[in-house]
N, C-alpha and C positions, 0 to 999 in steps of 0.2 A: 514183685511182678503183678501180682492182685491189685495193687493201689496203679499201676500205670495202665494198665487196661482197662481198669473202673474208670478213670481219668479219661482212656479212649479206645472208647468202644468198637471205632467204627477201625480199629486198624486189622490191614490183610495181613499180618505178620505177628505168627506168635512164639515165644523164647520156652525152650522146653529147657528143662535144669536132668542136672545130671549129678548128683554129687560123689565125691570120694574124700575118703578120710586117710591125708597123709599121717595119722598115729605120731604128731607132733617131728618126723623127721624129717631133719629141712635136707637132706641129700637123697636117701634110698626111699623113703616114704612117699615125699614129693614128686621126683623123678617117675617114681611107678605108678603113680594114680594120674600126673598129666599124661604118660604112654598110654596108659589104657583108657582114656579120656578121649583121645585121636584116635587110635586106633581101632576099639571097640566100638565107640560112640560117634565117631566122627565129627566131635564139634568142631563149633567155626570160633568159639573162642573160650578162655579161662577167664572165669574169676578167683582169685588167689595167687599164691595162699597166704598165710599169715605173719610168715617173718620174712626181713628181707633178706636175712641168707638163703632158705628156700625159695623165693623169687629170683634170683643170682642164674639157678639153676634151670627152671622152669623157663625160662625166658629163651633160653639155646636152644630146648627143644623147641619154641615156638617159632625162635626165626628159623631153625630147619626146616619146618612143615608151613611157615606165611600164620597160622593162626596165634592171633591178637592176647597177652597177657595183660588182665586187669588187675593191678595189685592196689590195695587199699591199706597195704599196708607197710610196704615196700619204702620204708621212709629215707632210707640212704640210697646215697646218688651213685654206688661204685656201679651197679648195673644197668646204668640211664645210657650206655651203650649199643645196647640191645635193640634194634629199632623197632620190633616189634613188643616192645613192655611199653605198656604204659601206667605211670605210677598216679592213683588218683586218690596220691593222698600230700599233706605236705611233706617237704623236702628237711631232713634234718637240719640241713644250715641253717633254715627259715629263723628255727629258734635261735639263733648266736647271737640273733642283734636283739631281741626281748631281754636275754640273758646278761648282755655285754650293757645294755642302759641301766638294768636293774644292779649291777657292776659299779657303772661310774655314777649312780643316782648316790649311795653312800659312800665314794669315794674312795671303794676300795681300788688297789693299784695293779694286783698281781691274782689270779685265781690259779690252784691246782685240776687238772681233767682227770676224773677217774672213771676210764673206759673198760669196754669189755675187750678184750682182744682178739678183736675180729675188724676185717675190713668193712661191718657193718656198722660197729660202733666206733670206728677208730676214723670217719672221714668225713662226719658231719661237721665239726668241732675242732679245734686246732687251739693251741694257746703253748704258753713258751713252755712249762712245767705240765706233765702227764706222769700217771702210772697206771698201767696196764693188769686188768684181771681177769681171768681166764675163764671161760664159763662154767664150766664146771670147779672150780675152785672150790676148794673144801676149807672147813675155818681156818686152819691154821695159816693157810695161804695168805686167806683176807688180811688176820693178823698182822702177818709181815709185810703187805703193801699198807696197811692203815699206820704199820710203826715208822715206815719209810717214810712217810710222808708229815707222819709227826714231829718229824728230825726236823722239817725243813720250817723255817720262819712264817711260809703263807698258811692263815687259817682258813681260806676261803675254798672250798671244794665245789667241783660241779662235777657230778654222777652222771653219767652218761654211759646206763645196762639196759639191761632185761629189767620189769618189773622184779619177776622172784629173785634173780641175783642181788637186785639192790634193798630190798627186803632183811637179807641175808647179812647184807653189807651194815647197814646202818643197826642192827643186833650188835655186830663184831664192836662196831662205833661206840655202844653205847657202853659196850661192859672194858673197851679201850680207854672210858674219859673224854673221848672226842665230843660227845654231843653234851657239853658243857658250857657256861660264856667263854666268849670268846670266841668261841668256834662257828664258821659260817657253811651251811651246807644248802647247795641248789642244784634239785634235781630236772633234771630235762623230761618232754612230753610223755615218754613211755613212762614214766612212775607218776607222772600227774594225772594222765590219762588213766590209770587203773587204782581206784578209787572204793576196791572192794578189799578192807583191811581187818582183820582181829584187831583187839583192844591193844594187845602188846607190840601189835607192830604201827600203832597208833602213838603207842609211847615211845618206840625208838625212834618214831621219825619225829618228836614234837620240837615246833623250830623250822624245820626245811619249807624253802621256798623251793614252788617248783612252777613251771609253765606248762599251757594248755594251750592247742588253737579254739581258739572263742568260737561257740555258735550261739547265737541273739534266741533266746526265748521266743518263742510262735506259738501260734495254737496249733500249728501243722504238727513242730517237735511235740509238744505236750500229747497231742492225739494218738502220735507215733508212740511215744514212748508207754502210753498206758497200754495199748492196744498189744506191744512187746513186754512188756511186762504179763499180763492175761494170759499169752498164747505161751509164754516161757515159764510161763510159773501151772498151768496145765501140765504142758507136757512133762515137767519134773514131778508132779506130783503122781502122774499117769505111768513114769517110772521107780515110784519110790525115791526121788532125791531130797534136796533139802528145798525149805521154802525160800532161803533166804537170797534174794533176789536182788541184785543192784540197779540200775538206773542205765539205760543203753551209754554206752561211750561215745565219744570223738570217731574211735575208729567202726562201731555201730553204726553212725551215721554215714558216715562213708561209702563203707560197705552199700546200705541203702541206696545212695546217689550214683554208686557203680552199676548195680543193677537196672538203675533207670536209663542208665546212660545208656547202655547194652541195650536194652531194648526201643529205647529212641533212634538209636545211630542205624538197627534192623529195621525200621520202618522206613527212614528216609531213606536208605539206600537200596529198600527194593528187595533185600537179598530172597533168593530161590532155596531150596533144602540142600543139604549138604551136597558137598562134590571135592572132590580129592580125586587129583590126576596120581593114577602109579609111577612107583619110582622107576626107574629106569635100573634094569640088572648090571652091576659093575661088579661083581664077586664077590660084594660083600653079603654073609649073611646075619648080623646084628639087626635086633630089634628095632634098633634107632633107624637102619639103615632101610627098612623096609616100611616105613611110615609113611606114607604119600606127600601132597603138598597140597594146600588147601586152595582152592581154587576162588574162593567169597574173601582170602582172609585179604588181602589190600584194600578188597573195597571197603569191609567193613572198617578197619582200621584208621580211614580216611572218614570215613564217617565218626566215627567215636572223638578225634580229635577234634573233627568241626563241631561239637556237640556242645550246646550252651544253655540252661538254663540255670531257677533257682532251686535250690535242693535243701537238702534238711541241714545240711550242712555251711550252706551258704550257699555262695555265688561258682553254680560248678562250668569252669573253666579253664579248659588245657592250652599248657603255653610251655612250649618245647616238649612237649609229652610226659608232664605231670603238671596237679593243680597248682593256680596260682597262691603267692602267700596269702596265708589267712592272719586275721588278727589273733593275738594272746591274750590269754588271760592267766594273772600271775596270783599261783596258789599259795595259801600257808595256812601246814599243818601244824593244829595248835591241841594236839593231844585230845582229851577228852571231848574238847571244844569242837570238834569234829574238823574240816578240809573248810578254812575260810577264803572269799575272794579279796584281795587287799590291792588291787589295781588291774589296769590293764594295758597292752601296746597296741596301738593303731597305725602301726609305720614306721620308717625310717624318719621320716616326716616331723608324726604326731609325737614321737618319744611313749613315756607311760604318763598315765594317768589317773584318779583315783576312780573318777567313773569310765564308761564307756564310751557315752556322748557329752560329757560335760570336759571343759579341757581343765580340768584342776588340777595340777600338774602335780608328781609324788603318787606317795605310797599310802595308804591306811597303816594304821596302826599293825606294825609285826612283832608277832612273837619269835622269840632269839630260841635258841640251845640254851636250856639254863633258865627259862622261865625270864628271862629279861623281856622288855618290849622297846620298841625303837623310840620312845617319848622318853624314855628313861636312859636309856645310853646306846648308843649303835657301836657293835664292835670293830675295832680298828680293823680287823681283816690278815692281819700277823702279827707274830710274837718276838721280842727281841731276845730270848734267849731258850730257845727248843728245848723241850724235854727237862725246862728248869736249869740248864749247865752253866757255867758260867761262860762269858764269851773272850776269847785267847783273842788279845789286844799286842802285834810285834811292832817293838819298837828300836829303831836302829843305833848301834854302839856305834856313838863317834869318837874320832879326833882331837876333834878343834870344836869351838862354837859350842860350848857347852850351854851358853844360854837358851837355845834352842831345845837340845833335847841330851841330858847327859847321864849316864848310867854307871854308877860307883858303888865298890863295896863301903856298906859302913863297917870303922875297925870296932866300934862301943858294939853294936849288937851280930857284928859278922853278918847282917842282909846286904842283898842286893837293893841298892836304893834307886828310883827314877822320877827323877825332876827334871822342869827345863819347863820353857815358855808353853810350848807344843802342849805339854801336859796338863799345865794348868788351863790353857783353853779349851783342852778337852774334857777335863772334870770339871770344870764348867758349864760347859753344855749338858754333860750330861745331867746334871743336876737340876738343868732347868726342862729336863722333859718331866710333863705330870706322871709319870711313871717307872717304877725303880729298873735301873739296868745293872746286874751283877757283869761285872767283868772283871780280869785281871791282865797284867802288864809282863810279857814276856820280849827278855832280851835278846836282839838279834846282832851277831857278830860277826857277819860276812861284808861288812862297808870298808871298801876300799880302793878298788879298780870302777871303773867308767860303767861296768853295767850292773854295780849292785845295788844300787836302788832298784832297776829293773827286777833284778832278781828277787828284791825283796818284797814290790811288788807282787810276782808271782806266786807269794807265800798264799792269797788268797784264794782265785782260782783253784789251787791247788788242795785248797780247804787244809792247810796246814793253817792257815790262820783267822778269825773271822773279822777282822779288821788291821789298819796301821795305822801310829798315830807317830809323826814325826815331822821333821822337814823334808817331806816327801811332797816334788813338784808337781804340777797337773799338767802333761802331758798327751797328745792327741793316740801316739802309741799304748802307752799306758791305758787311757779310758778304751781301749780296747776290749782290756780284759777283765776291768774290773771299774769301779764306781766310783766317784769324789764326791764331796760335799765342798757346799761353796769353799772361798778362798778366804783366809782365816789372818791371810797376812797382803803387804802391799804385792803387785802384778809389775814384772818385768826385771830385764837383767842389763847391766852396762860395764862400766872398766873403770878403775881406778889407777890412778896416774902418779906421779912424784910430778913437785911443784916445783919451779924455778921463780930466782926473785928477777923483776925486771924495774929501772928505771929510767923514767924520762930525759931525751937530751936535746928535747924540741928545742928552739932559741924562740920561738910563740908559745911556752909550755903556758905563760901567765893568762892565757886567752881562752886555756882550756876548761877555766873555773864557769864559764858561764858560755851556753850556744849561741851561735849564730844568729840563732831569731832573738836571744835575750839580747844580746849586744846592737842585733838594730832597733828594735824597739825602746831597751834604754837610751840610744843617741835621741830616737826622736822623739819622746818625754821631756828630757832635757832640753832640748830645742824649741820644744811647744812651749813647755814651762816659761822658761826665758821669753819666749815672745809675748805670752798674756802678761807677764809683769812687765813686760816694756811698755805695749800697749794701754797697763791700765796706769802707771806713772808719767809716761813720755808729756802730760799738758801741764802736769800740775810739781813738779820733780825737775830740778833743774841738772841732776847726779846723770838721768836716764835720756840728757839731751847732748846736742854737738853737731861735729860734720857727719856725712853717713857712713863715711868707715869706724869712725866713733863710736854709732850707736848701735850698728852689727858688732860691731866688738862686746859693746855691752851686755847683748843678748845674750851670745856665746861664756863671757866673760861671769856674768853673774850666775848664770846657770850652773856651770863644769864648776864653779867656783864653793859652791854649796857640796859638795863631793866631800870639803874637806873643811866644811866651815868657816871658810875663806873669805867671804862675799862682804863688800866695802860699804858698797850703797843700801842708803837706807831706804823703806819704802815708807810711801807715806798714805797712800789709801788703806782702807780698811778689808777692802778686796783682797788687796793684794797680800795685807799681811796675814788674814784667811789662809788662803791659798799658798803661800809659806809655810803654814805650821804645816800643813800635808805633807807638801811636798820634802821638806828638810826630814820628817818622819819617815818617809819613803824612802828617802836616798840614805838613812841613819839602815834602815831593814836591809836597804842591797849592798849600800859596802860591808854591814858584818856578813850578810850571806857569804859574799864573794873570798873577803878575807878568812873565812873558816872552812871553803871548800877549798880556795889556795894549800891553808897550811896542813891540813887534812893530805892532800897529793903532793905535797913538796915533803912531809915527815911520815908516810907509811908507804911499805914498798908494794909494789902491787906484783904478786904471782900469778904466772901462767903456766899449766900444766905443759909438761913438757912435749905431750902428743897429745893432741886432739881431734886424730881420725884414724880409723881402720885402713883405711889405705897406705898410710906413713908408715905401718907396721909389717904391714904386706910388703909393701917394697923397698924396705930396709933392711927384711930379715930377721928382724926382734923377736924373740925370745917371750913368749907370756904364759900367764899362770892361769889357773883354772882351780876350784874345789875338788877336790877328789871324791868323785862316785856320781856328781853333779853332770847334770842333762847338757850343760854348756860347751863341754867338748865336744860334741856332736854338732852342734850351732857352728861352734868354730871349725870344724872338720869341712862344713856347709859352707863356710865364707873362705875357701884355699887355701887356709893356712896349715901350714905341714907339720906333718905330725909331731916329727923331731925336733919341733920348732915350740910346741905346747909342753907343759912342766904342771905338775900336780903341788898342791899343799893342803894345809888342813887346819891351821892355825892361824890367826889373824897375825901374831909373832911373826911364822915364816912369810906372810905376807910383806909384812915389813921390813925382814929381812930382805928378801927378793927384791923388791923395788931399792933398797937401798944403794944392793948390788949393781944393777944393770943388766944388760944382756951380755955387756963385756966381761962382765965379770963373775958369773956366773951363773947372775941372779933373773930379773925378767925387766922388759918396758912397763908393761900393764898386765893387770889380774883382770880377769873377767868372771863376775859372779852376780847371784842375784841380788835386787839392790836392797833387800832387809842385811842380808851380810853384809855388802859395801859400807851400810851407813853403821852398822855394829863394828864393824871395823875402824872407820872414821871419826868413831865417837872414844874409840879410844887411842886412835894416831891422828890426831887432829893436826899437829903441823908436820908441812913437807909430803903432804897425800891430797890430790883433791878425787871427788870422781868429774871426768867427762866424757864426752864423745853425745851418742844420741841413748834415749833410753830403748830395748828391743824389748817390743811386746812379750807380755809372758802371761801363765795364767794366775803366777802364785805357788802355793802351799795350800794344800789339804788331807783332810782324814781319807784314807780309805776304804773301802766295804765292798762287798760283791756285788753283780750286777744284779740288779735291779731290787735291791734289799729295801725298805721300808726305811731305815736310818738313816738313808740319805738325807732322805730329806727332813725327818727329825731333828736330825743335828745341825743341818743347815739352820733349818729355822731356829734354832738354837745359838748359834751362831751371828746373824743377822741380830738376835733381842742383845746379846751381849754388848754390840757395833752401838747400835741405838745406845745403850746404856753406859754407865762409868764402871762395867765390870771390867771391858776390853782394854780401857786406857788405865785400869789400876795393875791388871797383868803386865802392861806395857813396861810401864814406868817399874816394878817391883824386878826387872830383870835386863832392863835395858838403859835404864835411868831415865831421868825427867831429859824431855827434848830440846836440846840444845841447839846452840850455831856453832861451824867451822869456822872461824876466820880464815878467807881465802885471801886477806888483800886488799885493794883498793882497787877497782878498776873505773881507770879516768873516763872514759865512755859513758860507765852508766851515774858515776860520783859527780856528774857536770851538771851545773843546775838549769834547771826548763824556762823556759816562756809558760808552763803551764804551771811550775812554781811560781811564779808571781805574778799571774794573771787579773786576778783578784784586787793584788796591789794599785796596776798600770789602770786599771778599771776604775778604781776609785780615783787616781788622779788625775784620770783624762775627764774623768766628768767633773771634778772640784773644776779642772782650770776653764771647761767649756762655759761652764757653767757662770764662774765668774765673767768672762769674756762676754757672753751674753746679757749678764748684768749692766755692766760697765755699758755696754752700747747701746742697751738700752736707755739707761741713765744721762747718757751723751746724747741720744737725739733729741731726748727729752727737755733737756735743759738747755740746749745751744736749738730749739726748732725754731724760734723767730729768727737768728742769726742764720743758719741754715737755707729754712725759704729765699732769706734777700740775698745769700750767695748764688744761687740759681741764675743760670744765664736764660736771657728771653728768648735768644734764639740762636740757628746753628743745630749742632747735635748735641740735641738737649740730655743725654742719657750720661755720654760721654765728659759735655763739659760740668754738669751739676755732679758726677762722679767726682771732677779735678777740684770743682771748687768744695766740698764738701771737706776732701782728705786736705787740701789746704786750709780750710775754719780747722779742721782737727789739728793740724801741725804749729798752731800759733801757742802761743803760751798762755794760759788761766791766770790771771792776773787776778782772781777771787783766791789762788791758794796761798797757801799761808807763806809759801818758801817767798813765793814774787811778792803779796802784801810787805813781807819783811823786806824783803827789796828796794819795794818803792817808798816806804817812809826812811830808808837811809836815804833815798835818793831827796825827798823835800828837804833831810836835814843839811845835806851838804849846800843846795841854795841857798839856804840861808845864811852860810859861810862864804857866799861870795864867789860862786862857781857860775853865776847864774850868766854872762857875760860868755864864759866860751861856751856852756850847751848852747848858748843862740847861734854862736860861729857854726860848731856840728851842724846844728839842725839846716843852717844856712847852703851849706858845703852838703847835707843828703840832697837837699831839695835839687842842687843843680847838678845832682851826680846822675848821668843815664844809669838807666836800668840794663844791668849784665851780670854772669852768673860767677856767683861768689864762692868762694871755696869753702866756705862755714857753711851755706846754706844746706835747709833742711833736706832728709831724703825724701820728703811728701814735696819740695817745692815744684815748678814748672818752669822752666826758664828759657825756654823756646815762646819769639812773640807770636802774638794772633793778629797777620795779616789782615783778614777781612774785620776786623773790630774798628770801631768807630774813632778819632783822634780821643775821643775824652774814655773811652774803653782801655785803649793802650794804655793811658797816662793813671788809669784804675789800675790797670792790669798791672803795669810797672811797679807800682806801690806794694800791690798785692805779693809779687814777685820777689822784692826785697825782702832779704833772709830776715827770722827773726832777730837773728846776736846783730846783725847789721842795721835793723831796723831799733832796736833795742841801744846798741851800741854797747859804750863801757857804762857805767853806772853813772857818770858824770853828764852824760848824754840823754840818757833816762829819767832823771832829774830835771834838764830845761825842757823836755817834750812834754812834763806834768807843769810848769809853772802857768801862772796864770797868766803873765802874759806873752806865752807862747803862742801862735795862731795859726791854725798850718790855713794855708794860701790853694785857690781852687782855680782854674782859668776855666773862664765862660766860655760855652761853644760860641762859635765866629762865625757858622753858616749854620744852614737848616737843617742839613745831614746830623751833625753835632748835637743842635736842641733835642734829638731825641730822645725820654727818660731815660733813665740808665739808675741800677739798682745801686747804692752806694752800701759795702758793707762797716760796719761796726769800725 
């Protein structure tokens, strides 16, 4: 009050204090000093009191009488009811998120609350695991909430008392082994805030992080604080106390900015000196009831809220009628070393940070329980085996499927022995955690009926057991109640079938060896092929000439003919015989292809599972089988099928017994199980079993463990390094053997060979033969280009007839290749024998033969005349026109048309139309 009126001087309003001493009791103490507070004194408003159970109380009297409670200390929210409290301090929740970062900053997962048991300590703070302490709790008490809580796996505690209770608490702790490594303890505001500790209770807490709301160093705090320090360290001395004096608090500060507020909120609003209207007589005569009602207290009320400045404490401002969050600041006590600051929070926002204004995100350096420091090891946060015990590991007595998980006496030593796949990938993992876990393997022999895996399940929950390790499925029911670690095996379940044999009775079965697109694509290869070898023989090859139904024969003929290595004609370019070697290598590749996928489906029978839908089974009636104790009956119970209609086994034997049987007989259609069984089954009924239908999602096999245990995830990640590694596929194989194939058969479907099979082939010899072709033509214009140009008509449609006469220079016969060479020197020798007399007749008898279309001639020739052409064009044209075998003749013919003196005869044009040049070819 001195410092706000020094500050302003000039105010018409001044705050007289009144004090009373509720004798630390928060119900009868409190109660009767704020009665005689109103009633005696008349105030218009409280400051106090000190806890917020006494504020609880204090506040009822105020909203009965309108006069305004200031509590500074009131840090839980159950009384924020009250509209006349106002709390101007922070809100115990504030702290859960400074607490909850510093939480997840080392990764711990689970923390225990240990609270006082009171609605004051019990509602700031919430988390899944509490134990409740009494306030007045005497040791033995503490004892048995610090052993209960040592039972349980989490080592991470948050205290959440009284100063002197937690005092008290962390003593119990220390002579319990709790404050040891390992162990994590964080106290909340009220034990950080009070900061005046003996040496030995300096050593019980050495280790504990705890939280403060932050107030930033000023010279305002410094000035306050020495000035409070002087006047309190007088008046102790003035009453004979001790010197030893602490340093004002969080809630010192407070307290200050309440008082300023108070006196702020009376100037702005003007208020008059007290007035309290009388109660009105209703027959009661209680003290409560004869209190008056304050007649300033709304206004002032209204005032006090709207009230905003900066204060010693910060930034003091009310927001729903207590102050706003403040920042933390996160303590550790490091024993001798005195209360160090090792970070701070600035938000929801800002997270923590090592400075205040600097955003360097973490912690400084802590020290642990145990003299650890955080550079050196950070403790995990819980224990895998509490109080040292071992941990009871049930594992289910089966049936059948022993590779899985099986439980047998040995007769040499009289034990209980447990092996099986499940086992070894569970001593597996655990071995690859950095740290030792004592456990033992306890037998359970209640698997039989449909809900005892549930039930075995249950053993957890129930803390009969602390985990299961088995083929035990992961279910949505199930994780209900209890925890899994990933999936350890493959996900999903389907049915297993009896096979039947089936064969082909197509009368097209031989068409089946190769598709559709194979077989047109082969024709047209074939046919290409053929044609570049016609085209590059037909000038110079007298095998690849004739009429034109001759020489399409040829094409087709020589082609299909190579199929079988059949082919007559010889070629005589170098192109062409190129292009041969490909090609005959080609067709050498597709008929063994063809012929090995033939005898493949003509000699192996191809099986088809005798149902391959859920629905076939439904509306049949059929009979199917199930694992016993397995989640799958419930599936199937889920898809209509009737109960009485579902059949239990346990043995991969009776499996195969059942399907042998049928449904008629007493056995079943299809088994449904999950597909690690199906294929352990399969692997050793390989014939006459296939599985089908679809696969139905599943999640697997996993370990079990209670919720929210720390081993979850241990051994997952244990699990997963095994996956990664050759541990997982050596347990595989050491119990299920190396991974095989069923033979199912042959199916002609997918045994037919592609277009995308011999892609690569058709590829290579569609471009040999382009390739060649374009050679060749090249080669052709090149060496026939004078002969060419003077084929060329001068006029007309020039595109059209230099096309015609072009493919006619090509359709004459090379009389440079060796076949015709050898030709024409038989032909000089026969003249010289005296033939020479009738080629002159021939040659005589072409001359006066009109030009008409011969049945020998070529398929390039033209035999239709050209009307508009000139008489000596016709009489070319006719020439030209004449086939070659008929222009050539028999060989006797071809002989007087080389003699020398042969002469062929030309007729001069006879008018001027005529005389026009005219291109005369070769």
């Amino acid at each position: 009050m001195e410092d706000f009126y020094a500050a302003h001087p000039n105010s018409t309003t001044r705050i007289e204090l009144h004090f009373r001493d509720s004798f630390s009791d928060a119900v009868i103490g409190s109660v009767s000093a704020a009665v005689d507070l109103i009633k005696n004194a008349q105030v218009q408003a409280i400051i106090g009191p000190q806890t917020s159970a006494a504020s609880e109380f204090v506040a009822q009297i105020g909203n009965r009488t309108r006069v305004p409670v200031l509590s500074y200390s009131a840090t839980s929210s159950s009384g924020s009811t009250a509209p006349y409290l106002v709390r101007t301090c922070a809100d115990d929740a504030f702290q859960a998120a400074p607490i909850a970062d510093v939480v997840d900053h080392f990764e711990w997962r689970q923390v225990i609350l240990i609270h006082e048991d009171s609605s004051t300590f019990g509602a700031g703070i919430v988390t899944a695991h509490r134990a409740a302490v009494p306030a007045d709790a005497s040791d033995d008490r503490l004892d048995a909430v610090l052993y209960r809580v040592k039972a349980m796996i989490t080592r991470v505690y948050v205290v959440h008392v009284s100063p002197a209770l937690a005092l008290r608490l962390f003593r119990r702790a220390m002579d319990a082994g709790m404050m040891a490594e390992g162990y994590v303890w964080i106290a909340t505001a009220g034990v950080g805030d009070d900061v005046l500790m003996s040496p030995e209770d300096m050593d019980a807490m050495q280790g504990v992080i705890s939280v403060r709301p932050y107030v930033q160093p000023t010279s305002r705090v410094d000035d306050f604080a020495g000035r409070f320090k002087a006047r309190l360290l007088k008046q102790l001395r003035n009453d004979a106390g001790s010197d030893d004096i602490r340093d004002p608090t969080v809630s010192t500060l407070w307290a200050y900015d309440t008082a300023w507020a108070v006196a702020a909120a009376a100037e702005a609003s003007r208020i008059s000196g007290p007035g309290f209207e009388s109660p009105q007589p209703q027959g009661s005569t209680t003290e409560l009831d004869q209190l008056g009602v304050s007649s300033t207290g709304a206004t002032l009320l209204n005032a006090v809220l709207r009230t905003s400045f900066d204060g010693l404490a910060g930034k003091f401002r009310l927001v729903d009628g207590r102050l706003q969050e403040p920042a933390y600041e996160i303590l550790n006590f490091a024993g001798d070393g005195g209360v160090t600051t090792v970070g701070y929070w600035t938000g929801k926002s800002g997270g923590i940070s090592q400075e205040f204004d600097l955003k360097i995100k973490g912690l400084k350096q802590v020290l642990w329980p145990g003299g650890g420091h955080s550079d050196i090891r950070i403790p995990r946060g819980w224990a895998v085996s509490p109080l040292g015990q071992e941990l009871v590991i049930a594992v289910p007595v089966k049936h059948g499927f022993h590779q899985f998980v099986q439980v047998y006496n040995d007769t040499t030593t009289n034990q209980t022995m447990i092996s099986g796949y499940c086992i070894d990938v569970f001593d597996a993992a655990i071995k690859a955690l950095p740290y030792p876990v004592y456990y033992r393997y306890e037998p359970y022999y209640g698997i039989g009926n449909s809900d005892s895996y549930d039930q075995l399940v249950e053993l957890v929950p129930e803390q009969k057991a602390d985990g299961i390790v088995g083929d035990v499925a992961i279910t949505v029911r199930r994780m209900a109640v209890v925890d899994f670690t990933l999936p350890f095996t493959e996900s999903g379940w389907s049915m297993v079938v009896a096979v039947q044999s089936q064969t082909s009775t197509s009368m097209f079965f031989f068409l089946k060896p190769l598709t559709p697109g194979l077989w047109f694509v082969s024709l047209a290869a074939f046919i290409f092929t053929g044609f570049v070898i016609w085209v590059i023989e037909h000038r110079i090859n007298p095998e690849f000439r004739g009429t034109p139904m001759q020489q399409f024969g040829t094409i087709f003929h020589y082609a299909f003919s190579t199929l079988v290595f059949a082919h007559r004609e010889n070629v005589q370019s170098n192109l062409s015989k190129f292009l041969m070697v490909i090609w005959v290598f080609a067709v050498l590749i597709l008929t063994s292809s063809y012929t090995a996928s033939l005898t493949t489906m003509l000699t192996v029978q191809k099986l088809n599972p005798s149902v391959t839908d859920i629905s076939d089974l439904l509306n049949n009636g059929d009979y199917v089988g199930f694992q016993e104790g397995s989640f799958v009956a419930d599936e199937l119970a889920k898809m209509n099928f009737d109960p009485s209609k579902l059949r239990s086994y346990s043995t991969p034997d009776e499996y195969a017994d059942a399907l042998s049987k049928g449904s008629d007989n007493g056995g079943v259609t299809a088994v449904f199980d999950e597909v690690p069984y199906l294929k352990l089954f399969l692997s050793q009924y390989c014939d006459g079993y296939t599985m089908t239908g679809p696969i139905y999602k599943g999640t697997g096999l996993g370990f079990v463990f209670p919720n929210g245990s720390p081993m979850v995830q241990e051994v997952s990640r244990a699990i997963v390094g095994l996956t990664e590694g050759d541990d997982m596929g050596l347990i595989e194989r050491k119990w299920f053997g190396a991974p095989g194939t069923c033979g199912d058969g042959v199916d002609t479907s997918s045994a037919s060979l592609t277009l995308r099979n011999f892609s690569g082939l058709f590829l290579i010899t569609g471009v040999a033969s382009s390739l060649m072709l374009i050679i060749y033509l090249i080669m052709f214009a090149y060496s026939e280009r004078h002969e060419l140009r003077a084929a060329e008509p001068s006029s007309g449609s020039v595109s059209l007839k230099r096309l015609r006469a072009w493919m006619q220079h090509y359709d004459r016969k090379d009389m440079s290749a060796p076949q015709f060479k050898q030709q024409q020197s038989w032909g000089d020798s026969s003249s010289r024998n005296g033939s020479h007399g009738k080629q002159r007749e021939r040659a005589e008898q072409e001359e006066a033969t009109p030009a008409r279309d011969y049945p020998g001639a070529s398929p390039l020739s033209d035999h239709s005349p050209m009307e508009s052409a000139s008489s000596l064009e016709r009489k070319l044209s006719n020439e030209f026109r004449t086939p070659f075998e008929q222009r050539m003749g028999d060989t006797a013919a071809d002989k007087r048309s080389s003699t020398p003196e042969r002469r062929p005869s030309l007729k001069l044009p006879e008018n001027d139309e005529e005389r026009k040049p005219a291109m005369l070819s070769p």
